[in-house]
Residue, then its C-alpha position, 0 to 999 in steps of 0.5 A: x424339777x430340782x430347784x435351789x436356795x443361794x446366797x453370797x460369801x460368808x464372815x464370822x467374829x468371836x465373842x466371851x461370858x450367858x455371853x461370851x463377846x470376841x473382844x471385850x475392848x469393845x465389849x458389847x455394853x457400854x450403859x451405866x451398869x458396865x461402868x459398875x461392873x467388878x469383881x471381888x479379887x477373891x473370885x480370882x483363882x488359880x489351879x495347879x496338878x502336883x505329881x503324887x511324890x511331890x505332894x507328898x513332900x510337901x505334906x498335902x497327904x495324911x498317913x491314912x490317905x497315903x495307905x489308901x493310895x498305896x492300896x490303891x496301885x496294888x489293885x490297879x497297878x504301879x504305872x497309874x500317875x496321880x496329880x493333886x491339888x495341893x491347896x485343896x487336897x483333892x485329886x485332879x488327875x489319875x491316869x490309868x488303864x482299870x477295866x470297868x465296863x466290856x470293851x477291847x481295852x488293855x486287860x479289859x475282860x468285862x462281862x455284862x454279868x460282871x457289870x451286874x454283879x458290881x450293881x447288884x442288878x441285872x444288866x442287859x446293855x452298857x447304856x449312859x446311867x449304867x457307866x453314870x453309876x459305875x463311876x459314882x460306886x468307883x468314886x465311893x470306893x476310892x473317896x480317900x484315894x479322890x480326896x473328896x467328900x463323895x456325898x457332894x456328888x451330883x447327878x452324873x450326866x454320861x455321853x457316849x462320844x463314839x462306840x469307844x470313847x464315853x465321858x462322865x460329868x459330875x457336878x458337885x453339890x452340897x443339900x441340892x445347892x450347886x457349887x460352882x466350878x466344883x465337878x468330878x469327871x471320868x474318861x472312859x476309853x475302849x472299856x476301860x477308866x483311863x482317866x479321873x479327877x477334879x476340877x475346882x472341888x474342895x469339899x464345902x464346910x460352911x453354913x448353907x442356911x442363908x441370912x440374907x432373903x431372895x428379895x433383899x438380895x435382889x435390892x441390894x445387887x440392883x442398887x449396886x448396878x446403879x438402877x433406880x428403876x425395875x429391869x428390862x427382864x429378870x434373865x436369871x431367878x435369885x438362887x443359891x449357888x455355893x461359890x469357891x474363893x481364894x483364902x490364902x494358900x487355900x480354898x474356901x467358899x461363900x454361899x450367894x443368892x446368884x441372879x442375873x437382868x437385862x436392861x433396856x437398850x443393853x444387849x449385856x447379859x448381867x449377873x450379880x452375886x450377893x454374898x448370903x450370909x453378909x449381904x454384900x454384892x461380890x460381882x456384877x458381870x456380863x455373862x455374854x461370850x462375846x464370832x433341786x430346786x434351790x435358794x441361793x444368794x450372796x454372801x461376803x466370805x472373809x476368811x483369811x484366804x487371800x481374797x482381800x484387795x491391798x486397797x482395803x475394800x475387803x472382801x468380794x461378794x460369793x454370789x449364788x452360795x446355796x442356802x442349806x436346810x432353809x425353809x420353803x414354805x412347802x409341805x413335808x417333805x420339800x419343807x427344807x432345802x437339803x445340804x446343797x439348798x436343792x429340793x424337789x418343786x412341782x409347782x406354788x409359791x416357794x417362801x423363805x424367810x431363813x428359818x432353817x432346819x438347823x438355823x434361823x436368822x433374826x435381822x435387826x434390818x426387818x424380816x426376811x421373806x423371798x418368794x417365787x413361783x418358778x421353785x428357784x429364789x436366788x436372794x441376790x447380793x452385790x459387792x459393797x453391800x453392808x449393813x442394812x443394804x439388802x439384795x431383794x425382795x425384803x428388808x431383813x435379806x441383807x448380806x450378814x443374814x445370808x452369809x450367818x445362814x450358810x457359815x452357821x449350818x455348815x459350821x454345823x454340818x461338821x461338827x454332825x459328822x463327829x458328833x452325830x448324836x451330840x442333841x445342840x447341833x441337831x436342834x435349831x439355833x437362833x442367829x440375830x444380826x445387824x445389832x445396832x451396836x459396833x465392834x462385837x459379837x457374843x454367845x448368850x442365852x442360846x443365840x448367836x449374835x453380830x454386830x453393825x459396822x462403826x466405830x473402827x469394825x466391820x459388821x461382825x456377822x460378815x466376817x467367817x471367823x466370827x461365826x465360828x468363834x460365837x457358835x463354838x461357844x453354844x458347842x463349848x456351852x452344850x458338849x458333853x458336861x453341858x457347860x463353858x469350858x474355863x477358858x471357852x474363848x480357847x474353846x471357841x477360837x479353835x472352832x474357827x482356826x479348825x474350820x476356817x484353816x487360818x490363824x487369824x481369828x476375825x480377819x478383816x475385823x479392824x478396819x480403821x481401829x489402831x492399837x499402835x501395831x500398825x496396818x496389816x501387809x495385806x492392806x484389810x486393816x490394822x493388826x491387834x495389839x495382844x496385851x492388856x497390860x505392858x509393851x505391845x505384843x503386836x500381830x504382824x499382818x492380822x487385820x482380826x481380833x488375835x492371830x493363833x501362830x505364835x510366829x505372826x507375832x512380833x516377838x516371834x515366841x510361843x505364848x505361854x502361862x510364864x510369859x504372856x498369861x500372867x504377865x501381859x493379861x489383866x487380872x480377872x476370872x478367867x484361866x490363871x485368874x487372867x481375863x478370859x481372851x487373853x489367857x486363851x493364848x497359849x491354848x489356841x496356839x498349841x491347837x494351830x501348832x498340832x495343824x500346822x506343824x506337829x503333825x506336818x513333821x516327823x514321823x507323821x509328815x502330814x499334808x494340810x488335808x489331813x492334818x486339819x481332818x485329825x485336829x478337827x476329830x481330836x477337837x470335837x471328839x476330844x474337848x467334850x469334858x474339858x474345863x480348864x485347859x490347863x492348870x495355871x498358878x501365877x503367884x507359884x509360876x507353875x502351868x500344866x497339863x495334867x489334870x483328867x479335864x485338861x485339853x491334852x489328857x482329854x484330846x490324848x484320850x480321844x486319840x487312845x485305841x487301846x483302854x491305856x495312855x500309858x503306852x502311846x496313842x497313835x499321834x502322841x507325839x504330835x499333841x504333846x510337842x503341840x502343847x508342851x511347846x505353851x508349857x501346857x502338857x504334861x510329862x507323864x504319861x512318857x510321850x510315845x506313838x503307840x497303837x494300831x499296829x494291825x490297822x490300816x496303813x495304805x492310802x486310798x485313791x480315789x476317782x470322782x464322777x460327775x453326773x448329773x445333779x449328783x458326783x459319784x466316787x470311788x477308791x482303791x480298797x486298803x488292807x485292814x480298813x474296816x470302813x472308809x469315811x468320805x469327807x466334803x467341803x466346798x466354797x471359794x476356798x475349795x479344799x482349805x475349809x473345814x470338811x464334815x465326814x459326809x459318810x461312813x461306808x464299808x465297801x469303795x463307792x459312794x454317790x453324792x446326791x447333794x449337790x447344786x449343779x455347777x457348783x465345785x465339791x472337794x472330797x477326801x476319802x480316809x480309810x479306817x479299822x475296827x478302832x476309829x483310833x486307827x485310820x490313815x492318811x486322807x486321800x488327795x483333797x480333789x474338787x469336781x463340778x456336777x453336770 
C-alpha cells in the first residue's frame, strides 16, 4: 500500500554575513557586542578592470610586462581582451579561446598524449587535478602576462560543472597564510581556457612573523567587544589571515590574528580582526547572512502569487502539501519518502520528525515527532496558525517547520537537476526556525535559520522567498570556489527571484513596519524604502525586503553602481565598498531583467517558461566561480563586467557552445542588455548571438498521461536533438514555480512515478543537442492530476 507525508503552504526570508541576514535594519543582534560592532575604513575597497590600452596610458604596465603580452597575443591570438587592476597591476580579466585540455572548442585539437607530454607524466582521463595543474603550469608561464607572484598560488579546487564547462579556484597565499579575498580563477569551456584573471590579488610584501601572540589577541578583541566575561563558544580559532587594505591609489595588506565567539542569548556570529604586528582591533562584525504511503501537512506559501487578501491577513494555509524525502522511522529502503512524500507501508508504526534525507528541522516551538499506525500522517494545519501554534501531534509540528521542510527540499531538487554533482545540495541541511527574535533571517555555520513574527514582521520561516534567500546563501557559500561570492545577497536574492518567479523578495515580510513608502496596493503590508542614506527610493507595492524590477520603484529607473550604489548605500565592506544588501541592486535587477524582459524580447521572444528555465540554467550553472559581481570604484565613478569572475563573463561562459566568447553565445544578447542596462557588463567581447547552428531548433509537443499513482508523458521527436530534458514543478502557483529537470532522456517518453495521487504536476519538455548550449524552446508548461 502507497502511503504519503504532507504539509501546508510554504515562506522563506533572505539574510547576509558566517551569517548573512535578509535585513541588516533589523539585523538578527541587538546585544551590547552589535553596539561596538565597525569596521576599520580601510577594509573598505573598491575594484575596477581597465582595458589593456588604457592601462597602458596610464603607465600600470613596465616595458618587460608590455613584451611578454605582446608575446603573449602572437601565441594565442590578436582577439584576446585583456583587463587590469590598475592599482595593483594584476590582470582581472583575459578573455580568450586557447585549447588546453581535449574538447570540441574552436581550434581545440588536444590529445591526452598531448596533455601528458605538457606535465611530463601520463595521462589517462582529464579529471579535476589534471585541469588543477594545467592551470596553475599555464599561470606560471604567463606570471608576467597575470601580473602576479604565481608562488602565492594555493591549491587549486576544479569543479566540473557539465561535461563542457569546468571552473578553476585558486586561492592566494603567502608561507601557508591565506589572503583573504586574493584568489586566480579560470573557466574552462568545451576544451578550451576562455577565461582568467584575479579577483582581489596584490602579491603580499610584508612581514608574516607575527608580533602580537594568539592569546593576547584574543584579550584584546574580547575587551574591545565589551565583554568582561568568557563567550558562550569560540566559533572560530585565532589564525593568521593576511587581509587587503586600501593605501591610497593602491593595495596593501595587514597581517591579523582572525577569530570569531558567540555569546549567550545572541544568535550573532562574530568575528574579530586583531591587527598582528600593532595589536590593534580593526573590525568586530557579524559574519551571519542574514531567506505511497505519505506525509502530508500545511503550509503558509507566501510567495507574491496574488493569494494574499486586501485586508492584510495574508496568506492562505496549503493543506496536504507533501512532505519530501522525510523520514519515517522504517528500515531501508521505505526509510525516506520520495519526491512526492509516497513511500511503500506494509504495516508498524510510521514516525517522522522532519529529519529528511536532504533537510532537517529544528523548532525552537519543541520537537517534531507525528506518528500512525495507518502508513499515512497527515500533519495538519489551519489558517491563522503562527508562530508556536501547531497542527497535531507534537510541539515543534508548527506552520514554519513544515512550510521550511517542503520549500528547502524542493529549492534543492532544482538546484540537483543543474548541478547534480554539486556534494552541498546532496548532503543534509539543518533548517532552525521559530527563533525567538523578530524581523530576520540568516545563513550561519551551515544552517538556515527564521525568525518569530514581532516587532512589525512575520515569522520569516513562513514566508517562500526567504527560504530561498538564506538557502542561496549555503549554495553561494558551497559552489564551485567553495566561498560567499562578494556580493552573496545579489547571489542569494537571485535564487529566490529564479525559484519563486516574483521580483519581490520576502513578500509578505513587513506587516505593520513603516519606513514612509506607504502600504502596498495589495494590502499585505508596507513597502520598503531602498535607501540607506538620502531620499527614499521607495518600492511601490512590495510588502518584502526589496523588489528586483526596477520598474516597481518609485523613480521607475534602473539601478546602477553610478546612481543608486555609491550614492543611496551606507559605507561598508561590501561590493564598491557599500553594504552588502544594498549594493546588490544593480545585480538582482540585471537577473530579473534577463527573465522578465531580455530574453522575452527580440529575437528571442520567449514565454515566461522558458525564459525562467534558461535563467535558472545560466544561474546555477554559471555563478559557481563568481566573486564579485562586478567591478565597482566609487571615488573613479566607474563599474564593469570584465572581470574573468564577474557574473556576466561567468553566466557568458556557462551559455558558450563552442571553446570562444568571441564569436557570440546562443543568448548573448539577452545577458549583455540584461546587465549592461545596470552598467554591469562589459563592451568586449562585441555582443552577438552566436553558435548552435547544427542544433536543434523545433519545439517538442508534448502529451501528458494520468494513471494511476503515476503520469506518463510524451512528445513529438525534434530534428538534431540528441536528448529531451523533462522539467517538473508543482504547487499552488502551478507552472509559475521554479522547475527541477527531473529527466535527461534520448528517446520521446518518460513516466513519472513520483507522484502523490490528486495532486496537480506541471511538465515541460526541452529538447537538446550534443552541446547543452544548444537547446530550444520549452515545450508548453501543462499540469495534469494522477489518478
Amino acid at each position: 500500500m502507497k502511503r504519503f507525508l504532507g504539509a501546508a503552504a510554504l515562506a522563506t526570508v533572505l539574510s547576509s554575513g558566517a551569517s548573512w541576514a535578509i535585513h541588516p535594519e533589523h539585523g538578527p543582534s541587538r546585544s551590547a557586542v552589535a553596539r561596538k560592532a565597525f569596521f576599520n575604513s580601510e577594509l573598505s575597497i573598491s575594484s575596477n578592470n581597465v582595458e589593456l590600452r588604457e592601462a597602458r596610458t596610464k603607465g600600470v604596465l613596465s616595458s618587460a610586462r608590455d613584451r611578454a603580452l605582446s608575446d603573449f597575443f602572437k601565441r594565442y591570438g590578436q582577439d584576446i581582451n585583456v583587463y587590469i587592476e590598475p592599482r595593483s597591476g594584476a590582470a582581472t580579466g583575459i578573455h580568450a579561446h586557447i585549447p588546453m585540455i581535449p574538447g570540441n572548442g574552436m581550434d581545440n585539437r588536444v590529445t591526452l598524449s598531448g596533455v601528458g607530454q605538457s606535465l611530463g607524466r601520463a595521462v589517462s582521463t582529464v579529471d579535476e587535478s589534471v585541469v588543477g595543474e594545467l592551470v596553475v603550469r599555464f599561470a606560471r608561464d604567463n606570471a608576467e602576462v597575470l601580473g602576479i607572484d604565481t608562488s602565492q598560488l594555493g591549491t587549486p579546487r576544479v569543479t566540473q560543472v557539465t561535461e563542457h564547462l569546468w571552473q578553476v579556484h585558486i586561492p592566494q597565499q603567502i608561507q601557508g597564510i591565506p589572503v583573504r579575498e586574493g584568489r586566480l580563477a579560470a573557466t574552462l569551456s568545451h576544451g578550451n581556457l576562455v577565461l582568467i584573471g584575479t579577483e582581489g590579488w596584490a602579491d603580499v610584501k610584508i612581514r608574516t612573523l607575527p608580533l602580537v601572540a594568539a592569546d593576547q589577541a584574543l584579550e584584546r578583541g574580547l575587551a574591545r567587544a565589551g565583554l568582561v566575561h568568557s563567550p558562550k563558544s569560540i566559533w572560530k580559532d585565532a589564525n593568521l589571515e593576511v587581509v587587503p587594505v586600501s593605501e591610497g591609489e593602491g593595495f596593501g595588506h595587514k597581517l591579523v590574528w582572525a577569530f570569531g565567539f558567540q555569546d549567550e542569548g545572541d544568535e550573532a556570529t562574530w568575528e574579530v580582526l586583531v591587527d598582528a604586528h600593532q595589536g590593534e582591533v580593526i573590525a568586530l562584525e557579524d559574519k551571519n547572512q542574514y531567506l505511497d504511503a505519505s506525509i502530508t501537512g500545511g503550509v503558509y506559501p507566501l510567495t507574491n502569487t496574488e493569494i494574499c487578501p486586501t485586508d492584510g491577513t495574508c496568506g492562505t494555509m496549503q493543506a496536504n502539501y507533501p512532505m519530501p524525502w522525510a523520514n519515517t522511522g522504517l528500515a531501508s529502503p521505505n526509510n525516506f519518502t520520495n519526491g512526492a512524500g509516497v513511500f511503500s507501508y506494509t504495516s508498524g508504526t510510521v514516525t517522522t520528525t522532519l529529519s529528511g534525507k536532504y533537510i532537517g528541522i529544528s523548532d525552537r516551538c519543541g520537537t517534531v515527532s507525528n506518528a500512525s499506525t495507518t502508513g499515512n500522517i497527515s500533519l495538519g494545519g489551519t489558517n491563522g496558525q503562527h508562530d508556536c501554534t501547531t497542527g497535531s501531534g507534537s510541539a515543534g509540528n508548527t506552520p514554519a517547520a513544515r512550510a521550511a521542510f517542503y520549500e528547502l527540499n524542493k529549492l534543492a531538487e532544482q538546484a540537483r537537476g543543474w548541478l547534480p554533482t554539486n556534494a552541498w545540495v546532496n548532503a543534509k541541511l539543518t533548517a532552525n526556525v521559530n527563533i525567538a527574535s523578530t524581523c530576520n533571517a540568516y545563513w550561519s555555520a551551515g544552517t538556515v535559520n527564521f525568525y518569530r513574527s514581532g516587532g512589525g514582521c512575520r515569522n520569516t520561516g513562513e514566508i517562500g522567498a526567504v527560504f530561498d534567500h538564506e538557502w542561496g546563501h549555503g549554495m553561494d557559500d558551497n559552489d564551485a570556489n567553495g566561498t560567499l561570492s562578494a556580493s552573496s545577497e545579489g547571489y542569494a536574492d537571485i535564487a529566490a527571484i529564479y525559484r519563486l518567479q516574483a521580483s519581490c523578495v520576502g513578500h509578505g515580510f513587513f506587516s505593520t513596519s513603516n519606513r514612509s513608502c506607504g502600504m502596498t496596493a495589495d494590502g499585505t503590508g508596507y513597502n520598503q524604502n531602498e535607501a540607506q542614506t538620502g531620499a527614499a527610493h521607495c518600492d511601490l507595492n512590495c510588502s518584502g525586503v526589496r523588489d528586483a524590477d526596477w520598474a516597481q520603484h518609485s523613480d521607475n529607473t534602473p539601478d546602477t553602481p553610478q546612481n543608486h550604489v555609491c550614492v543611496r548605500c551606507t559605507t561598508s565592506t561590501g561590493l564598491c565598498g557599500r553594504q552588502t544588501h544594498c549594493a546588490a541592486a544593480p545585480t538582482r535587477q540585471a537577473a530579473w531583467d534577463l527573465v522578465a524582459r531580455d530574453l522575452r524580447a527580440a529575437p528571442f521572444n520567449y514565454d515566461a517558461n522558458t525564459a525562467f528555465i534558461v535563467g535558472n540554467k545560466l544561474f546555477y550553472q554559471g555563478s559557481g566561480n563568481v566573486g564579485s559581481w562586478h567591478a565597482c570604484d566609487c571615488t573613479a565613478k566607474t563599474s564593469s563586467g570584465c572581470g574573468s569572475t564577474n557574473g556576466y563573463m561567468q553566466w557568458l561562459a556557462a551559455d558558450d557552445d563552442n571553446g570562444n566568447l568571441a564569436d557570440g553565445t546562443p543568448h548573448m544578447t539577452a545577458i549583455y542588455n540584461a546587465f549592461n542596462r545596470h552598467n554591469i557588463a562589459c563592451a568586449t567581447p562585441a555582443p552577438q548571438n552566436g553558435g548552435c547552428s547544427t542544433g536543434p531548433t523545433a519545439t517538442p509537443s508534448v502529451t501528458l498521461t494520468p494513471g494511476t499513482r503515476q503520469v506518463a508523458l510524451s512528445w513529438s521527436g525534434v530534428t538534431n536533438a540528441a536528448k529531451y530534458w523533462v522539467l517538473k514543478t508543482e504547487g499552488h502557483a502551478g507552472c509559475n514555480f521554479g522547475k527541477a529537470l527531473k529527466a535527461t532522456v534520448t528517446g520521446t517518453t518518460w513516466t513519472d512515478t513520483e507522484v502523490l495521487p490528486g495532486r496537480p504536476y506541471c511538465y515541460s519538455v526541452v529538447a537538446a543537442g550534443s552541446s547543452n548550449a544548444c537547446y530550444t524552446q520549452a515545450s508548453t508548461c501543462s499540469c495534469v492530476t494522477p489518478n
